[in-house]
Steps between C-alpha positions, in 0.01 A plus 500: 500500500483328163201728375710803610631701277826822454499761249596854456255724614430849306308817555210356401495251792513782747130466587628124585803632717242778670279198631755283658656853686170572570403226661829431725496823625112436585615161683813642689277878578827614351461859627566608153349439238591543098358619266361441141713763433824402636471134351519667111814688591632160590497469105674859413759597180657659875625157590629206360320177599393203506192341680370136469226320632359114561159463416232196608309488162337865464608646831854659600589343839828674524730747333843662526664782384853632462561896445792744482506818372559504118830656453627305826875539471549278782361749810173399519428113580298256377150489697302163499151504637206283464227313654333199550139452502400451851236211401814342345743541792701191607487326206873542411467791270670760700877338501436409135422882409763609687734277338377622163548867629911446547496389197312760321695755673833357367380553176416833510799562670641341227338654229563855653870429523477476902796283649427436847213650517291593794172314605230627763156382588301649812367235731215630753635400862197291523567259271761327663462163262617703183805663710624156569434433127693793359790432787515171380566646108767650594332876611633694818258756690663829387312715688159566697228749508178588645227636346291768713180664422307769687169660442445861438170540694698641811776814398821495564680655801768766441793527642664809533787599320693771392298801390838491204355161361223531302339183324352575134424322194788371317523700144802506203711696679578210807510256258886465484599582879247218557678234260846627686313446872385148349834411368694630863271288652507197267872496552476479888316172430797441236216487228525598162476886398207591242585729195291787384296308259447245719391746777280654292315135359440446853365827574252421220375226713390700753186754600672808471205663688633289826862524470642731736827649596629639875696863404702683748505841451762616708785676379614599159282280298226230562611141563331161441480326855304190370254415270168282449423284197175359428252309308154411491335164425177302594531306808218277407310520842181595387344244701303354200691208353574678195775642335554854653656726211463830674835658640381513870834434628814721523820382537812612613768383247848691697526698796786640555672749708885618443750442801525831597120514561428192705397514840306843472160361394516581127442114469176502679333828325590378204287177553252745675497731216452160246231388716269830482580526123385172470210539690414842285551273197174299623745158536426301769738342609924569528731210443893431454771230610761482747787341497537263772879376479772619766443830652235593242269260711428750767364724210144274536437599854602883332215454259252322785509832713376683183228265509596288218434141555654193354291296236765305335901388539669378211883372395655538184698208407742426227721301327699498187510339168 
């Protein structure tokens, strides 16, 4: 440990940070898999952050990062991540970086004017040693979820449904029944509402060519039953070893159907509906997670008969500081 040394890491030490990722996922067959691409947004004018590192002469053997969203007014948290280098497991590193992640958090708490302030790190259920760890910090599992996959090599089935519901392409003009059908349902969770403008940032995120809404054209005038968000990424599993950068995987961000529209299989075309235009979009493969705390758990088996299959199960767990 005496030749070991900390210091701030920057953007130009991504290529550093990409290597260690890279080569824990490799050793755990995480079944996904970041990219280049996603490590320099780690570094973004979108966040603020801080990220650190511990390096054996010229090689990184472990890093961490803190991030929140720039203008955090104290409703995002603080999320840690990091890694250790898996030739450099078990030598004592991992409690030290966590250690030095509390207190890096406090500080930007700090600095941003956060009292109190929220801490969350996601712990893979696998990795049972760093659960204890974190427990033993002082985190709490928050909550659960699984991560699912499914290929798009076999169509979806259809279920039938009202010939009054039909499933289209979300455009402008569903933009703000779908923030009010996000927000009723946010609120039965007793979640925070979203605002226009933050609505529309996280529209921005998406592929608008796979968002989707369910309209019910009965009566008067057309209705929003539920709606589809979605994104596209790489999913790394080209097979090769190397870094796959081509979006071949699309994944479902929210689905969600309004109360008065549950139980009359808008749910399950809408997933059908994602999976075809998914399948026209030459992806190959449809992913999203499930929430797997309370009654939500019987949503997996829900997913399972849609031939979605589990890869991954995850808890969030925080803290504050």
């Amino acid at each position: 440990m005496a030749d070991w040394t900390w210091s701030a890491l920057s953007a130009e030490d991504g290529p550093h940070v990409y290597a260690i990722i890279a080569a824990i996922e490799e050793a755990d067959s995480a079944a996904n898999r970041t990219t280049r691409h996603e490590v320099e947004g780690y570094f973004a004018d979108s966040h603020a952050w801080r990220a650190q590192g511990v390096w054996e002469g010229e090689e990184l053997v472990a890093f961490g990062l803190a991030r929140t969203p720039a203008k955090n007014a104290g409703e995002h948290p603080i999320t840690i991540s990091g890694g250790v280098a898996p030739s450099w497991r078990s030598h004592g590193v991992g409690h030290n970086l966590l250690e030095r992640q509390l207190r890096t958090a406090h500080d930007l708490a700090t600095e941003l004017g956060l009292d109190d302030a929220l801490v969350q790190m996601y712990v893979d259920a696998s990795q049972g040693a760093l659960f204890e760890m974190a427990t033993r910090f002082g985190f709490r599992a928050y909550s659960r979820y699984v991560q699912m996959r499914r290929s798009l090599d076999v169509p979806a089935t259809v279920t039938e449904v009202s010939s009054y519901i039909q499933i289209v392409k979300m455009g402008t003009d569903w933009v703000k029944d779908s923030r009010k059908a996000h927000n009723r349902v946010m609120a039965e969770n007793e979640m925070s509402a979203m605002s226009g403008n933050a609505w529309a940032k996280r529209l921005e995120q998406m592929d608008e060519d796979l968002c989707l809404v369910a309209i019910d054209l009965f009566g008067d005038r057309p209705r929003l039953a539920g709606y589809v968000l979605a994104s596209r990424f790489a999913s790394g599993l080209d097979g090769h070893g190397v870094d796959n950068t081509v979006p071949d995987e699309g994944y479902i961000e929210e689905i969600v159907v309004l109360p008065e529209w549950r139980g009359k299989h808008v749910a399950s075309n809408l997933l059908a509906t994602a999976v075809e235009r998914f399948r026209a979009a030459g992806l190959s493969y449809i992913g999203l997670d499930v929430t797997a705390d309370g009654a939500d758990s019987d949503l997996v088996t829900v997913f399972e008969h849609f031939d979605f299959t589990r890869v991954a199960e995850t808890y969030i767990m925080t803290t504050r500081v």
